[in-house]
Steps between C-alpha positions, in 0.01 A plus 500: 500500500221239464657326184830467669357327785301277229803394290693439795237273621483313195886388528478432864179286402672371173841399681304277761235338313837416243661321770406124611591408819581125364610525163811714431431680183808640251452822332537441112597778290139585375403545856837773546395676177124496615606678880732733296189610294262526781771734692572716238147582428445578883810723478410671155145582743684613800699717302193636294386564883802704590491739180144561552547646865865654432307705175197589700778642825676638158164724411421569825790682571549626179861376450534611115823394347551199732614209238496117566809336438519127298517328814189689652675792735285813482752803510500889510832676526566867544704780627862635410762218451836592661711152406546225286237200405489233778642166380570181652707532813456874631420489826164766497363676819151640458221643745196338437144397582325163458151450507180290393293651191228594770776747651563252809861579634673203489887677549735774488841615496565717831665889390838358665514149337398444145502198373828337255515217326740354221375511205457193358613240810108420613381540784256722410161505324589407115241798428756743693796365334344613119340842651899606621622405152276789380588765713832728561601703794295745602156376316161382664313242354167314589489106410255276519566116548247245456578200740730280271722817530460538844419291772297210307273215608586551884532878575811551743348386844473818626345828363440370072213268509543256242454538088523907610567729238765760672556844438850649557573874447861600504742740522812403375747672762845347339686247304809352586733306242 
C-alpha cells in the first residue's frame, strides 16, 4: 500500500512543481513519450501488485485448476453444462456472490432476483462480461478480477474500495437468445 501512496505522490508533486504560474509551458512530444513511460512502469508495478495478492488468495484457498486468462481474469468453472456456449448478445441470469479477497461481502443476488445482463452491451464489470463467455447453463464458476477488470482506479462509491480485486462466484441459472 505504501508504494502506491509514494508514486502517487510523486505525480501530484511532479505535476505542480511542472507548472509556472507565469510562464505557460507547451508539452513537446519528448515530454508525452517521457509521461507515457513513467505510467506504464507504475502500471506494469501495480499490476505485479495485484498478481502477487490474487496468487497468494489463490494458495490460500487452494483453488487448483483456476487459469488466468490473456487479459488477467482468474477463472474456475465447473459443474454439468445443460446449454449452449454464451456468446455476444444472450441475455444470462446467474446467482452470485461478490466479495473482497479478505472474504468482505461486498453483494449478492437475493434467491428471488438474480441478476441479468446482456451479454456484451456494458454496463457491467468488463471482468464479468469475459467470466459469462466461459460458462453455459447450469455451471458455477469462481473469477477473479483484478481492478482494470473491475471497478479500477475509483472503486464504485459504495461497497468496492478502489484498485479492489473482486471475487464473483456464480451460478449460471439460464441463458436466453
Amino acid at each position: 500500500m505504501g508504494f502506491r501512496y509514494t508514486i502517487t505522490l510523486i505525480i501530484i508533486i511532479t505535476f505542480f512543481l511542472g507548472c509556472k504560474r507565469n510562464e505557460p509551458k507547451r508539452m513537446t512530444q519528448k515530454d508525452v513519450n517521457e509521461a507515457k513511460k513513467t505510467f506504464v512502469k507504475i502500471n506494469k508495478v501495480l499490476i505485479d501488485e495485484d498478481r502477487a495478492l490474487i496468487e497468494g488468495y489463490i494458495k490460500r484457498y487452494r483453488l487448483d485448476g483456476i487459469k488466468e486468462s490473456g487479459t488477467g481474469l482468474y477463472s474456475l468453472v465447473w459443474g454439468d453444462a445443460t446449454g449452449d456456449s454464451i456468446k455476444v448478445g444472450d441475455v444470462v441470469e446467474f446467482s452470485y456472490r461478490l466479495t473482497l479477497l479478505d472474504g468482505t461481502l461486498c453483494y449478492q443476488s437475493r434467491v428471488d432476483s438474480p441478476k441479468k445482463f446482456k451479454v456484451g452491451m456494458g454496463g457491467v464489470e468488463s471482468g464479468l462480461e469475459q467470466a459469462v463467455l466461459i460458462m453455459k447453463k447450469g455451471q458455477k464458476g469462481k473469477f477473479i478480477l483484478p481492478p482494470h477488470l473491475a471497478h479500477g482506479l475509483i472503486g464504485d462509491a459504495d461497497k468496492i474500495p478502489a484498485r479492489a480485486i473482486i471475487v464473483y462466484d456464480i451460478e449460471m441459472l439460464n441463458v436466453y437468445r
